[in-house]
C-alpha positions in Angstrom: 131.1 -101.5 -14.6 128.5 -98.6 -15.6 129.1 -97.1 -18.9 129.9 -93.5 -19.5 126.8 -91.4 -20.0 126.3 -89.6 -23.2 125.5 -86.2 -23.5 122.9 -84.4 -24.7 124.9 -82.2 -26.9 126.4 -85.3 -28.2 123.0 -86.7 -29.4 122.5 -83.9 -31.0 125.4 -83.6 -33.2 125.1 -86.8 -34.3 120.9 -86.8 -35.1 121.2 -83.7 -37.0 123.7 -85.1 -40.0 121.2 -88.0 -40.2 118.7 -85.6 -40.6 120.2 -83.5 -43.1 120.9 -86.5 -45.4 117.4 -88.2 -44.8 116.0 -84.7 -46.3 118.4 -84.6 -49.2 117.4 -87.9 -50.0 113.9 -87.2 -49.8 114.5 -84.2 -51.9 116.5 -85.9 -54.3 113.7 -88.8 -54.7 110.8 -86.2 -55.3 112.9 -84.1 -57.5 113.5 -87.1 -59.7 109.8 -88.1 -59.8 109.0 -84.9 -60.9 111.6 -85.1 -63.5 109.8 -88.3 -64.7 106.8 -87.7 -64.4 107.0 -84.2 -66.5 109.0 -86.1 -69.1 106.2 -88.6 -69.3 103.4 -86.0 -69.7 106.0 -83.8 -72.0 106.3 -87.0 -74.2 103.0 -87.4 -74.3 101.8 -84.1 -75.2 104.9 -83.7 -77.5 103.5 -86.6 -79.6 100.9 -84.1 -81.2 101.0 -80.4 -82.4 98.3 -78.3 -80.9 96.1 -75.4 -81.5 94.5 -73.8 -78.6 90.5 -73.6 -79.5 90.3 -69.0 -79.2 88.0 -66.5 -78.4 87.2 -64.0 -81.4 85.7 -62.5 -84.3 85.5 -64.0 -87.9 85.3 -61.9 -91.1 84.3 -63.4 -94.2 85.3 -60.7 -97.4 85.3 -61.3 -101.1 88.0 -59.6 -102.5 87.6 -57.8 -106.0 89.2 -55.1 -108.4 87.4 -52.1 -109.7 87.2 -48.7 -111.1 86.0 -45.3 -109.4 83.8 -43.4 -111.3 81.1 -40.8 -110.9 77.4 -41.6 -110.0 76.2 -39.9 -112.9 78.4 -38.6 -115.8 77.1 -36.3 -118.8 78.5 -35.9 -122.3 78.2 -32.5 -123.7 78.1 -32.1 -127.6 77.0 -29.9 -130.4 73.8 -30.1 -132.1 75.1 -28.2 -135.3 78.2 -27.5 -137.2 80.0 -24.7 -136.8 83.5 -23.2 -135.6 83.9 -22.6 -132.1 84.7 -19.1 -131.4 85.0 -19.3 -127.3 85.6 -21.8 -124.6 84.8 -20.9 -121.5 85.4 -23.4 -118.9 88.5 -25.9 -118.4 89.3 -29.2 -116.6 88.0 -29.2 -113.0 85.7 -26.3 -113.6 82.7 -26.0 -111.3 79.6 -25.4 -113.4 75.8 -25.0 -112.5 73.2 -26.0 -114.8 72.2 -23.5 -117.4 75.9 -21.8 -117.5 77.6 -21.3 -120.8 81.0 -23.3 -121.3 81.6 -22.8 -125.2 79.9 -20.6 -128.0 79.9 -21.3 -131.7 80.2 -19.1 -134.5 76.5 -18.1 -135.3 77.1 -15.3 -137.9 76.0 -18.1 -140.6 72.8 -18.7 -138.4 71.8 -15.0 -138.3 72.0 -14.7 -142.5 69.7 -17.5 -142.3 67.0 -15.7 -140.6 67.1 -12.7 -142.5 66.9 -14.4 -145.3 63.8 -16.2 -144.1 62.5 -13.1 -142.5 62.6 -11.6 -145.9 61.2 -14.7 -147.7 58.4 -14.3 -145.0 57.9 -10.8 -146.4 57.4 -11.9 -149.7 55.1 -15.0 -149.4 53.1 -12.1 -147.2 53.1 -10.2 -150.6 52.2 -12.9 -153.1 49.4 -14.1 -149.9 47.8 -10.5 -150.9 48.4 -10.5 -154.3 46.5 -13.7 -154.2 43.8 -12.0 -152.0 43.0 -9.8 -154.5 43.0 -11.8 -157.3 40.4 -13.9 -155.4 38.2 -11.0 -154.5 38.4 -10.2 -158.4 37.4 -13.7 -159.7 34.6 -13.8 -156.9 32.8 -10.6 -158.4 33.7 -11.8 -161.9 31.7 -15.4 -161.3 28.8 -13.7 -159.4 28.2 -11.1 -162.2 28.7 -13.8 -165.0 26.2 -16.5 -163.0 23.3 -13.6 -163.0 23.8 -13.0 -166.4 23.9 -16.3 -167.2 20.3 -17.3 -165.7 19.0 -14.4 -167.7 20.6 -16.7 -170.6 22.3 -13.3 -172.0 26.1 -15.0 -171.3 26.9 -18.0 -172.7 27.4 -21.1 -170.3 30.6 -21.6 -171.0 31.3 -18.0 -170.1 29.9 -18.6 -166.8 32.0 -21.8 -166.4 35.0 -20.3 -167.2 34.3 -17.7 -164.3 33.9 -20.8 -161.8 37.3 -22.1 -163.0 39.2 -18.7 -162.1 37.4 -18.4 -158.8 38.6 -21.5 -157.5 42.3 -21.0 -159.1 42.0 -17.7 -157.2 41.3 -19.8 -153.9 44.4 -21.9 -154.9 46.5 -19.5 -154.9 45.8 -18.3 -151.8 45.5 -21.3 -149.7 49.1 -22.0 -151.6 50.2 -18.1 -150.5 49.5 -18.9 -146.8 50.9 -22.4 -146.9 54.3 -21.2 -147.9 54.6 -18.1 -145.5 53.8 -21.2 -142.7 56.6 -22.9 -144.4 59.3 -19.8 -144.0 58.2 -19.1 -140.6 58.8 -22.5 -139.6 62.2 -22.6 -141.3 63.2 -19.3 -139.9 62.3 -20.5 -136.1 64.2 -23.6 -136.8 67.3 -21.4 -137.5 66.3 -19.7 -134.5 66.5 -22.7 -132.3 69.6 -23.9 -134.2 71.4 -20.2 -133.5 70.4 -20.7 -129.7 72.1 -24.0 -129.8 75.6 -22.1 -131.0 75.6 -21.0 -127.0 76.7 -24.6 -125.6 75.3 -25.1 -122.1 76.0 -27.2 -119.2 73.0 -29.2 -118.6 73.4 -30.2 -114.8 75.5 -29.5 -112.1 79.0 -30.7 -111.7 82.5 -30.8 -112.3 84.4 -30.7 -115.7 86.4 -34.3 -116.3 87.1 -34.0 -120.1 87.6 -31.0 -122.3 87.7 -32.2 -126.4 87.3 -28.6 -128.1 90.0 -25.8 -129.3 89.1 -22.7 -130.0 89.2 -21.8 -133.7 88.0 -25.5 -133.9 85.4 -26.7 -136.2 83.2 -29.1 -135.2 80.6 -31.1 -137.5 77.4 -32.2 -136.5 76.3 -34.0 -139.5 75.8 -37.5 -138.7 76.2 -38.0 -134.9 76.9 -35.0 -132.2 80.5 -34.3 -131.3 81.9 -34.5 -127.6 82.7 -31.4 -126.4 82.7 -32.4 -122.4 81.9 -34.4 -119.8 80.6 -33.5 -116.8 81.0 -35.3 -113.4 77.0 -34.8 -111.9 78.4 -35.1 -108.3 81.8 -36.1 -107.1 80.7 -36.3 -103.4 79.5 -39.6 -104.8 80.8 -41.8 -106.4 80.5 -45.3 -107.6 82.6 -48.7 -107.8 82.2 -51.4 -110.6 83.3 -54.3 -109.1 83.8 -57.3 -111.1 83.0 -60.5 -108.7 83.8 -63.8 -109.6 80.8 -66.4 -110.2 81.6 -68.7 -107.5 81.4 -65.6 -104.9 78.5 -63.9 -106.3 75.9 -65.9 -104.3 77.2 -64.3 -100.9 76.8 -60.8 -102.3 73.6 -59.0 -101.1 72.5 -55.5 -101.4 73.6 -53.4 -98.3 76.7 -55.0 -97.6 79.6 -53.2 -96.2 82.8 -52.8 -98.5 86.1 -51.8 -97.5 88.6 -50.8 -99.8 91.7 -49.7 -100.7 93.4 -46.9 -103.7 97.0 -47.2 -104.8 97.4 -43.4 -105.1 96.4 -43.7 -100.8 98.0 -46.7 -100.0 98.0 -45.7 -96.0 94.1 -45.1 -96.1 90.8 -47.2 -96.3 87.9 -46.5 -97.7 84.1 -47.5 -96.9 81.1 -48.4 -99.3 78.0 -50.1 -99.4 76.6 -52.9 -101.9 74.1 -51.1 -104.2 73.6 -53.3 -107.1 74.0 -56.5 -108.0 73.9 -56.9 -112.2 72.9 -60.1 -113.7 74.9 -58.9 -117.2 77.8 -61.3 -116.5 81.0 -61.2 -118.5 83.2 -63.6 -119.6 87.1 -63.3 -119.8 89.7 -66.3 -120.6 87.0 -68.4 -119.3 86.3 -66.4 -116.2 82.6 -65.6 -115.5 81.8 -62.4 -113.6 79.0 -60.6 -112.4 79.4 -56.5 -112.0 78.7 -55.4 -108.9 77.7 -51.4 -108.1 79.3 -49.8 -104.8 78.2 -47.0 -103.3 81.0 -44.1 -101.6 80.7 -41.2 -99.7 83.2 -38.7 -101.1 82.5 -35.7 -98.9 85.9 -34.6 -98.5 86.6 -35.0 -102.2 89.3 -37.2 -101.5 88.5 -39.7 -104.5 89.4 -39.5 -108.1 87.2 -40.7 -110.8 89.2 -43.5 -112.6 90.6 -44.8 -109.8 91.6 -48.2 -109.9 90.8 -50.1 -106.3 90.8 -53.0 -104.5 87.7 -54.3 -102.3 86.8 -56.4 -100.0 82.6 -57.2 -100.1 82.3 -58.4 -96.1 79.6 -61.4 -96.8 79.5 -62.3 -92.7 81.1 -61.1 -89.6 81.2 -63.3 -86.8 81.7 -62.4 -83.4 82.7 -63.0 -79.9 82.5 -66.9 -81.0 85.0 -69.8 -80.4 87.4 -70.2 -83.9 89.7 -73.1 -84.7 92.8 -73.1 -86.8 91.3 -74.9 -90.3 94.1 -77.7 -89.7 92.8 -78.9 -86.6 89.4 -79.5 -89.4 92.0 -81.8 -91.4 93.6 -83.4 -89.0 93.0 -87.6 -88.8 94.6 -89.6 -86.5 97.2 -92.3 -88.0 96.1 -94.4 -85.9 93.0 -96.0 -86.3 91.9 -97.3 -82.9 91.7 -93.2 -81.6 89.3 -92.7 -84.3 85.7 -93.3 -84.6 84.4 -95.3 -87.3 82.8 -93.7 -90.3 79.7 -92.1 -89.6 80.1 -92.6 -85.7 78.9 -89.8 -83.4 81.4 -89.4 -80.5 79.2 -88.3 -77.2 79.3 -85.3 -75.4 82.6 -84.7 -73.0 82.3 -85.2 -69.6 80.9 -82.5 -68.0 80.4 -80.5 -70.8 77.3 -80.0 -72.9 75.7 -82.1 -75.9 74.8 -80.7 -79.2 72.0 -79.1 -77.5 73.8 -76.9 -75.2 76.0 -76.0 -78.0 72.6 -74.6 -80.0 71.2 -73.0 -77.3 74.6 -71.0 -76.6 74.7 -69.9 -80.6 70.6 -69.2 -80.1 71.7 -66.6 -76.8 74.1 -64.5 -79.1 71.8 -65.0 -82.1 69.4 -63.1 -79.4 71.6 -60.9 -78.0 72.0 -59.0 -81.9 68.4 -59.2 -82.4 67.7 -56.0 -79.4 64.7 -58.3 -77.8 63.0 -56.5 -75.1 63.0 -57.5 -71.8 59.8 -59.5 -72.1 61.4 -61.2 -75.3 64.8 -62.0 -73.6 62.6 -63.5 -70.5 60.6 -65.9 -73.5 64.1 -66.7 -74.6 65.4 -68.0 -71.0 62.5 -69.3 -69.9 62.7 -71.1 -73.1 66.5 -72.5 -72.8 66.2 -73.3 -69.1 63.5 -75.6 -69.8 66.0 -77.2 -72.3 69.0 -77.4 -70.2 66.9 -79.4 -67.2 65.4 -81.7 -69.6 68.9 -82.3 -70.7 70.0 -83.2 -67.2 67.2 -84.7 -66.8 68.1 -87.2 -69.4 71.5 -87.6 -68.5 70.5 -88.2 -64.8 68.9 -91.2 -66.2 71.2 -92.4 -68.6 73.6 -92.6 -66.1 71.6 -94.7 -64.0 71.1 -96.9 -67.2 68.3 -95.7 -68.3 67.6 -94.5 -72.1 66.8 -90.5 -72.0 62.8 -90.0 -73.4 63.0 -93.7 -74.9 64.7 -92.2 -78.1 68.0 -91.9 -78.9 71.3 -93.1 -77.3 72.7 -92.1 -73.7 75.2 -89.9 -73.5 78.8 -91.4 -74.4 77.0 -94.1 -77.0 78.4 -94.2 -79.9 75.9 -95.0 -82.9 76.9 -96.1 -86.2 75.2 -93.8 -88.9 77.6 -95.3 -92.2 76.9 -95.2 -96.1 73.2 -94.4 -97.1 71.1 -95.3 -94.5 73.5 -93.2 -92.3 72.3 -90.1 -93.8 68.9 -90.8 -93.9 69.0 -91.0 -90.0 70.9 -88.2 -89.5 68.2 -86.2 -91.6 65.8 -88.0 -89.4 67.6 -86.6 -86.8 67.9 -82.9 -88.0 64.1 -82.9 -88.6 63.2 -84.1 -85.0 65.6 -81.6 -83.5 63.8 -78.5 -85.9 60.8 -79.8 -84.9 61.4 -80.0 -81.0 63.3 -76.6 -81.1 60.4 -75.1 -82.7 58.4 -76.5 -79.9 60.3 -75.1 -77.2 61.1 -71.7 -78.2 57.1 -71.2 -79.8 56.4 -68.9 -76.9 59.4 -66.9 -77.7 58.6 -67.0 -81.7 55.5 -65.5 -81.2 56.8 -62.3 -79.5 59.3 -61.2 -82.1 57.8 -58.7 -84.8 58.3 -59.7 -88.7 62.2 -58.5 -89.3 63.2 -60.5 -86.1 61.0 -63.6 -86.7 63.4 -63.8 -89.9 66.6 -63.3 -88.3 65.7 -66.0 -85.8 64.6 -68.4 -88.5 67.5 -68.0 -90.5 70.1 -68.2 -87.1 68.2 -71.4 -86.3 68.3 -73.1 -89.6 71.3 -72.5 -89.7 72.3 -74.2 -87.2 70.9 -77.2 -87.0 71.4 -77.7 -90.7 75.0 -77.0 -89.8 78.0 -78.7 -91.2 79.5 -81.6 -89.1 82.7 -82.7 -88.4 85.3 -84.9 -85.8 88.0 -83.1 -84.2 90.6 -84.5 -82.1 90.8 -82.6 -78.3 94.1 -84.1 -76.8 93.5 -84.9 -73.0 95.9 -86.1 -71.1 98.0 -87.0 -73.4 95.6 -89.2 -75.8 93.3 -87.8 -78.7 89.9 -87.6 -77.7 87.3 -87.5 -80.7 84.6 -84.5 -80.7 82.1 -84.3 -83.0 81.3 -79.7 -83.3 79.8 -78.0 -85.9 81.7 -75.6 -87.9 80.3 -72.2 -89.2 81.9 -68.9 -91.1 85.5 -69.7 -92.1 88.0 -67.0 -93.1 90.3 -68.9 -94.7 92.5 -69.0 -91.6 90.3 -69.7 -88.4 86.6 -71.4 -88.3 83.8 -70.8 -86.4 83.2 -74.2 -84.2 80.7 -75.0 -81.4 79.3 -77.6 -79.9 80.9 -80.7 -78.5 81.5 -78.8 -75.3 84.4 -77.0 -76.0 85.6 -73.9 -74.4 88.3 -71.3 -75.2 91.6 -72.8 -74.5 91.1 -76.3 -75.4 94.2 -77.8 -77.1 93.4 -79.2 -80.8 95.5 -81.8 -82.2 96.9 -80.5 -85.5 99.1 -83.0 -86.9 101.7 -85.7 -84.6 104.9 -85.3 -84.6 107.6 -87.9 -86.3 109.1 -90.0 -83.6 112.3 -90.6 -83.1 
């Protein structure tokens, strides 16, 4: 008996439920290994607290307190005694140099040179009373001497004579010696009445007023204050006191920022002008005075001020920084990290140590203003580098030992206890040496201020402090050995180890449950 033939419709309806349910169930299955698998990597990754490795700037300031005064400040006293009879200027007065700001009372002066001009007068007298007196005894000897060689005047006559005339001299020499004596008295007086009109002797600004009128002022064993003048105001000056272990990092020129209590909403720019060697010492706290130059134009500034600084020692920037507790951060367990003195090698794909130099040698360029000529010496330079790199890393990987020297990439060599550093210094020196080397063509087109910039950037670097980070990937900490530069206290300056801004930097691990 033939069976009943199904519809097409009837397939239909019955193949699409199946469907339905095998595509849930598919769903279902991927959503779950999703689930999983995110948890996995989440529990991984949530083993460790991470920094992300940042793109930036680094300022490094020394902070210090200080006091604003004027460039150049004057003291104004009194050369003489006397009561002041006017005061001419006040606080804040603008003076020029030459204008009067007090007088004294010089009526006492004046009596003094009339009385000299009059004892002038008489020592003129007693000078021609003298005169004549010496004219007299002159005749006297002369007729006395004739008679005497006729031998009609006794000797003792004529001797007699001789003794008057040269009294007669005496006198007169001693006439003219005391008018010289008055005159110079009387100008003395003179120069002392001049000195009752009290002058300002430079150009500035009146800080201090010490005098009344009606006041009297004595003079006799050091000079009174009677002012003090700021020179210039649209100058002024910072004493900074710097703490010894900063004062090393403080060089003439640097910039200083700084801020005033009485502007709490501005800041304030300066320049390092001096650097004292008088150091102080307070509670057992060495410090060295440093001198800051400010522009103070607008007159904003007060003398006296009390500020706070901050000397900018280094400035870092465009660079990659690191949060300083990914720098402290050591794996509990000792299996992910290397042992003591152990260089990790380069990451995959990235660059060595090399690299790293060459990239902090570009920006090191890039600040110097090289020419075009220069900057094609540079590259020329630090393309030959990166192919003998890949050069040797071509050939490591093949099993081969790079230029006969050294490890292959990924070796890790043991460089512990004493002999450890001696190799790496053995290692520091090849790498100066060979940098040198390869960049000697560049060297030698740089004038005298940038061969010294590029000498320092490049000892710098290679003598460059070491240490081992921990990069988490996938889920494990991977060692890296960078080198670590300007630190703000916050964030350091890394590079090397081929890192690159957004890296994630074990900090610490979390407690487990």
């Amino acid at each position: 008996m033939n069976q009943p033939r199904r519809s097409p419709a009837s397939s239909r309806s019955k193949l699409i439920p199946r469907l339905v349910a095998a595509v849930v169930v598919l769903a279902l299955l991927g959503a779950g290994y999703w689930v999983w698998n995110g948890r996995k990597a989440g529990a991984a990754e949530g083993a460790f607290r991470t920094t992300a490795v940042e793109r930036g700037d680094i300022r490094v300031a020394i902070s210090a307190t200080g006091t604003l005064s004027a460039i150049s400040t004057v003291t104004v006293g009194s050369q003489i005694s006397g009561q002041v009879t006017d005061i001419l200027v006040d606080f804040n007065s603008q003076v020029k140099k030459g204008d009067v700001l007090a007088r004294i009372d010089p009526s006492t002066y004046n009596a003094q040179i009339e009385q000299g001009t009059a004892q002038i007068a008489s020592a003129r007298a007693s000078l021609s009373q003298a005169q004549a007196t010496l004219r007299n005894a002159e005749l006297d000897f002369q007729r006395k001497s004739d008679l005497g060689k006729q031998k009609l005047v006794a000797v003792s006559d004529v001797d007699l004579a001789r003794a008057a005339l040269d009294q007669a001299r005496a006198q007169v020499n001693s006439a003219q010696a005391a008018i010289r004596q008055q005159t110079a008295s009387t100008q003395t007086t003179r120069v002392n009445l001049e000195r009752t009109v009290i002058r300002s002797p430079v150009d500035g600004v009146v800080l201090t007023r010490k005098i009344e009128p009606g006041q009297t002022v004595a003079a006799s064993l050091s000079a009174p204050e009677l002012f003090t003048i700021a020179e210039d105001l649209g100058k002024m000056k910072i004493e900074l006191a710097v703490d010894e272990s900063d004062i090393g990092q403080v060089k003439v020129g640097q910039s200083v920022s700084f801020t005033a209590d009485a502007f709490a909403d501005r800041q304030f720019k300066g320049t390092v002008e001096q650097v004292r060697l008088a150091a102080t010492t307070t509670n057992n706290v060495v410090t060295y005075p440093v001198v800051v130059t400010v522009d103070n134009t607008d007159g904003t500034l007060l003398p006296g001020l009390t500020v706070n600084a901050e000397i900018e020692v280094s400035k870092r920037a465009d660079i990659l920084k690191l949060s300083n507790a990914a720098l402290r951060y050591k794996p509990a367990d000792s299996a992910a990290s290397p042992a003591a003195g152990q260089a990790p090698g380069p990451r995959a794909g990235g660059q060595g140590g090399g690299g790293g130099l060459t990239d902090d040698l570009a920006r090191t360029v890039a600040e110097m203003k090289v020419t075009p000529e220069q900057q094609a010496a540079f590259d020329a330079a630090t393309a030959a580098i990166r192919e003998r790199q890949a050069a040797r890393q071509a050939q490591a990987q093949r099993g081969g030992n790079a230029m006969g020297g050294g490890p292959p990439p990924g070796m890790r060599v043991v460089m512990g206890g004493a002999g450890g550093a001696n190799i790496q210094a053995q290692v520091r020196q090849r790498m100066a040496e060979r940098f040198k080397e390869d960049f000697a063509a560049f060297r030698a087109t740089l004038d005298e201020a940038q061969g010294k910039q590029w000498d320092s950037a490049l000892a710098n670097l290679l003598n460059a402090k070491r240490v081992t980070i921990y990069r988490l990937e996938d889920g494990k900490a991977q060692p890296v050995m960078v080198r670590i530069g300007a630190s703000d206290g916050t964030n350091t300056e890394v590079s090397g180890g081929g890192l690159k801004e957004g890296d994630l930097i074990i900090t610490g691990e979390r407690a487990k449950e």
